[in-house]
N, C-alpha and C positions, 0 to 999 in steps of 0.2 A: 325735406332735404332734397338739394338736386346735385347732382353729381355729373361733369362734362368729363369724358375722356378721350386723349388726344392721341394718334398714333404711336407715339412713343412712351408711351406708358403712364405720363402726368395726368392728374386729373386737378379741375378747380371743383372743389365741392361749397354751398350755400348752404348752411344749417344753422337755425334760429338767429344770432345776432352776430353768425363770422362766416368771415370768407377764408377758406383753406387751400392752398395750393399740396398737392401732394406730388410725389415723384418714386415711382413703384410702393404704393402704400405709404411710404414715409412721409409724414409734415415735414413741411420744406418752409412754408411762410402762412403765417395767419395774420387778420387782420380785421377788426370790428365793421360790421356793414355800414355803419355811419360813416366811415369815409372815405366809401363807395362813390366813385366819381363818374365814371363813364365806362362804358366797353364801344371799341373799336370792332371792329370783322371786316379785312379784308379775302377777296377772292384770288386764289393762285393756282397754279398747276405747277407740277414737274412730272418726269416720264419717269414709271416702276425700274427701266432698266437703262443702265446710260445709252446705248446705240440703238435707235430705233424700238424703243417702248413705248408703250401705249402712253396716253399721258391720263394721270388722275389729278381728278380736280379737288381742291382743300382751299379750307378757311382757316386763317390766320385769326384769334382772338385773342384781342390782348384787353386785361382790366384795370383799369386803375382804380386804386386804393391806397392812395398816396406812394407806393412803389405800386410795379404793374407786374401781374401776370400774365403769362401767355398760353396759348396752345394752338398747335395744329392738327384740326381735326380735317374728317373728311366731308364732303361737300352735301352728304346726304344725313349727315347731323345735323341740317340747320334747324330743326323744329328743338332739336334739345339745347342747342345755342340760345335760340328767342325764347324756352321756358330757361333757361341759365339767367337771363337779363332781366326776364319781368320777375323771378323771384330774387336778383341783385334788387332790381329796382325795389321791392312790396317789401324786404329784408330794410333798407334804408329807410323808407319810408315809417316800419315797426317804429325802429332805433331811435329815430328821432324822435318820437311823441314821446 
């Protein structure tokens, strides 16, 4: 099981043959890994505070699964992003044999 959580409290979890979106613990959307399509990660920033804050850097990831989920994490996730995908990817891969 891998579990990605996003600044706002969502997390997308990979466990055995589904993709979960959650939104403070609650399921919000499931979806079979077989139709697992791709994940996106764009690189963004915005500043902690409106006038003159520092700016923190975040990744935009969104999945498709025939609807998409998203999350914004922070930019020092990326190693739990890339194991989020290779176990998306190894998940779809199961499903389909």
């Amino acid at each position: 099981m891998v579990r990605v959580k996003d600044i706002n409290g969502e997390s997308i979890v990979v466990d055995g043959g589904w993709i979960e979106k959650y939104r403070l613990n609650d399921l919000k959307a499931r979806a079979p890994a077989q139709d697992y399509v791709d994940t996106q990660v764009k690189q963004t920033s915005r500043r902690k505070r409106i006038l003159f804050g520092e700016k923190e850097e975040l990744l935009n990831v969104m999945v498709n699964v025939g609807t998409f989920m998203s999350l914004m994490v922070k930019a020092e996730q990326q190693a739990e992003v890339d194991q989020l995908i290779a176990e998306l990817e190894r998940a779809r891969s199961e499903s389909s044999n």
